[in-house]
N, C-alpha and C positions, 0 to 999 in steps of 0.2 A: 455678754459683757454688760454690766451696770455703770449709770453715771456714778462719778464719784461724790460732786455736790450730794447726793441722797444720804449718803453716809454721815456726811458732817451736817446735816439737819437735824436727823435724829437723834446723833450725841446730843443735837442744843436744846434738842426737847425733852429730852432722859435730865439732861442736869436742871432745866428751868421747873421741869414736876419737883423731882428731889427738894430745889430749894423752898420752894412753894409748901411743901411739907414741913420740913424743916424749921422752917418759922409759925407754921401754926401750932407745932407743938412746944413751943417756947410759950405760946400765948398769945402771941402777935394777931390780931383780928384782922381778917381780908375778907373780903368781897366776893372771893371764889366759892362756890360750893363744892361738896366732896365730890357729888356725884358729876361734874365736870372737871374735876382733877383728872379721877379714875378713865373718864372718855378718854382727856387729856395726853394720858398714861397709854393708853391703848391703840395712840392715834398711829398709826408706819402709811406712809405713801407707799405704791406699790412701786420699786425699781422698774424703770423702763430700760428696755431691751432695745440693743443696736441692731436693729433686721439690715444686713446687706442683701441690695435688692439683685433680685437675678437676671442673669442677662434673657434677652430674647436667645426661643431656641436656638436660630436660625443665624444667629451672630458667631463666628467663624475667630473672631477676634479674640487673644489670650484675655484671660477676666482674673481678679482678683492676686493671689499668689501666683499663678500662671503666669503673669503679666508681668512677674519680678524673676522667675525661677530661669535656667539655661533656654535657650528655645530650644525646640525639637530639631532633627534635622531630619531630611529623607530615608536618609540612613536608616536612622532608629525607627521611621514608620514601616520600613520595609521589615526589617528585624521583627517589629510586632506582626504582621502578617505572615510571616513564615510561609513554611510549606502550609498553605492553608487550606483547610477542610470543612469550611465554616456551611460550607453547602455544596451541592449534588455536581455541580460544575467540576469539581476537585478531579471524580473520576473517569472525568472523561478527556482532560487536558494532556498534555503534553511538557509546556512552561505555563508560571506564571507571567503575564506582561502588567509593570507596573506604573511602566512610564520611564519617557526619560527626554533631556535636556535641560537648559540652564536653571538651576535650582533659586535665582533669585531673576526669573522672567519677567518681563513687565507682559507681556503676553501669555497665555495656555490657551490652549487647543485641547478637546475635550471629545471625543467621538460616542457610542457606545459599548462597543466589546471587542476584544481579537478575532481576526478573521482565520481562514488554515493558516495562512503566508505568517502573520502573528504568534500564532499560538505555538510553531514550528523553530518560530527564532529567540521567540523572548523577547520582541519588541513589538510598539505599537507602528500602527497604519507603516509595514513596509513593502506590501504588495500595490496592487494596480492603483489602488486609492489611497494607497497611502502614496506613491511615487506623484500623482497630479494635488496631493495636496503639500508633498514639498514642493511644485513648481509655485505656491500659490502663495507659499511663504515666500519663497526666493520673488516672485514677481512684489514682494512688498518692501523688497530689498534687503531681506535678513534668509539666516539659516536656520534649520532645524536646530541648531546648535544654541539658537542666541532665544528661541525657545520653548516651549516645555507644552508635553503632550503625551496625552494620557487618555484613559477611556473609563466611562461608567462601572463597567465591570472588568475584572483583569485576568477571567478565563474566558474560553473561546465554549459560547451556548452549540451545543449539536446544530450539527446542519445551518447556523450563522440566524438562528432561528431571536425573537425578539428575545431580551431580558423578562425573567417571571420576577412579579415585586418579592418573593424571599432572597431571591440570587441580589436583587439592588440593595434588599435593605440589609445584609451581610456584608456588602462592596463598600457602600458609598460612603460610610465613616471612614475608612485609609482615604477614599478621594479626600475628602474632608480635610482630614489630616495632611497631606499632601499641599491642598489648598492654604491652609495655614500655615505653611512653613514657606511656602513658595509668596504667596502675599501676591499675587500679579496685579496690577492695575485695571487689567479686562480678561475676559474670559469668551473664547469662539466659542458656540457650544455648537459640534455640526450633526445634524441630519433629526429627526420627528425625534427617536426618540430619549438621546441626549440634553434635547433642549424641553421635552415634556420630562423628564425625571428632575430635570434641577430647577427647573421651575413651579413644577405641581400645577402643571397646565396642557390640557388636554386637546387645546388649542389646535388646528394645522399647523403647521410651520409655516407653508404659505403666506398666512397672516401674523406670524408672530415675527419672522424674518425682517429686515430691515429697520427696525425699531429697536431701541435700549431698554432692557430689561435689566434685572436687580439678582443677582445672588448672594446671600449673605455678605451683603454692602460693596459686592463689586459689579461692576458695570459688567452686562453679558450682551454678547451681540448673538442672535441666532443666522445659522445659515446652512445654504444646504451641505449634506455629507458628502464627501469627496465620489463615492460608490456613486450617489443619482445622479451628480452630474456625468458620469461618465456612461449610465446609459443614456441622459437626458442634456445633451450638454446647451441646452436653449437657458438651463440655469446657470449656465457659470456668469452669464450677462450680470442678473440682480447678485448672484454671489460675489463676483469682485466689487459690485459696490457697496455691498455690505461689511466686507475687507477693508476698505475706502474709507468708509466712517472708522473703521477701528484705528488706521495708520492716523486719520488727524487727531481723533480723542487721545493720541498717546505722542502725540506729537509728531511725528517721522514723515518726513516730505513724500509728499503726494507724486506717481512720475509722472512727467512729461509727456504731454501727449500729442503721439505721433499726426503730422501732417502738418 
């Protein structure tokens, strides 16, 4: 797109050569030489260009037309990943698990991948750790219901084995997607390597747990995954207070404590 002022300059300098002409050939004596008529004549500014600037990659946030058009819903992310075959996980699944709970959450919960119990039902975290990390919602005084949990990847890796970065970098745009429709206010990311994939941090968790980190502009709290505490459960101590800061950053009364 051009300004339009440029347009109507040039008309004024096409007619102001012309008349300058015009009258010399009548006779009329000026001051102009030819050979600065002619520059004169030749002269065009170059039309400057509207550059819309691009967002940061990592900004999660509708941009431009997007930002006017229907929003997305879950629905239609799910619709787009299909029966997906986008990588090697495809053939050795059983379901896809995509997620589920309230679609406009002020909270998500974010693990790594389906476990068997998962992969068997089509839903996330509903075995051993996923059943202590519904205690963990319920101890914050809400349900799985009120909300939304999901995992890095949404087929279950052989043998419960880590995420390989092709299988993440095929996933994590539906997460993406998901995240932008859902919009939450915070984001739990639980266990190493949920909270090193969405942060690009290679960090322990150890040290990255308890502290407020950033996911394309949402607040992420790291903490351990439901599975370590349950062999280790000397962690659920710093984990509920890591839960702790999530309930005051989001408002929701703190409980009472016993004695």
């Amino acid at each position: 797109m051009t300004d339009e002022p440029q347009g109507d300059f040039i008309a004024t300098l096409d007619d102001l050569v012309r008349s300058v002409q015009a009258m010399r050939s009548l006779g009329r004596r000026l001051s102009v030489r030819e050979e600065k008529l002619v520059a004169l004549a030749q002269a065009r500014p170059q039309p400057r260009l509207r550059v819309r600037e691009q967002p940061p990659a990592d900004d999660l946030r509708p941009q431009g037309d997007e930002a006017v058009a229907a929003p997305e819903s879950l629905e239609a992310v799910r619709a787009a990943l299909g029966d997906c075959r986008r990588c090697k996980l495809a053939g050795g699944r059983k379901h896809i698990v995509f997620g589920e709970g309230n679609p406009r959450a002020e909270l998500m919960f974010i693990g790594e991948a389906p476990g068997a119990d998962e992969d068997r039902q089509g839903r996330p975290f509903v075995g051993r750790a996923g059943q202590l990390l519904t205690k963990m919602i319920e101890a914050m005084g809400k349900t799985r219901e009120d909300v939304y949990i999901a995992n890095i990847l949404k087929c279950r890796p052989p043998d419960n084995r880590d995420p390989q970065p092709d299988e993440v970098e095929m996933c994590e745009p539906f997460l993406q997607r998901q995240i932008r429709v859902i919009r939450p206010r915070v984001i739990v990311a639980l266990g190493r390597i949920a909270v090193q994939t969405l942060l690009k941090d290679a960090t322990p968790i150890g040290r990255l747990r308890g502290r407020w980190h950033s996911y394309a502009g949402i607040r992420l709290m790291p903490t351990f995954h439901p599975a370590y505490l349950l062999r280790n459960p000397a962690g659920k101590k710093p984990a509920w207070e890591d839960l702790q800061q999530v309930m005051a950053e989001l408002g929701w009364p703190l409980p009472n404590k016993k004695g």
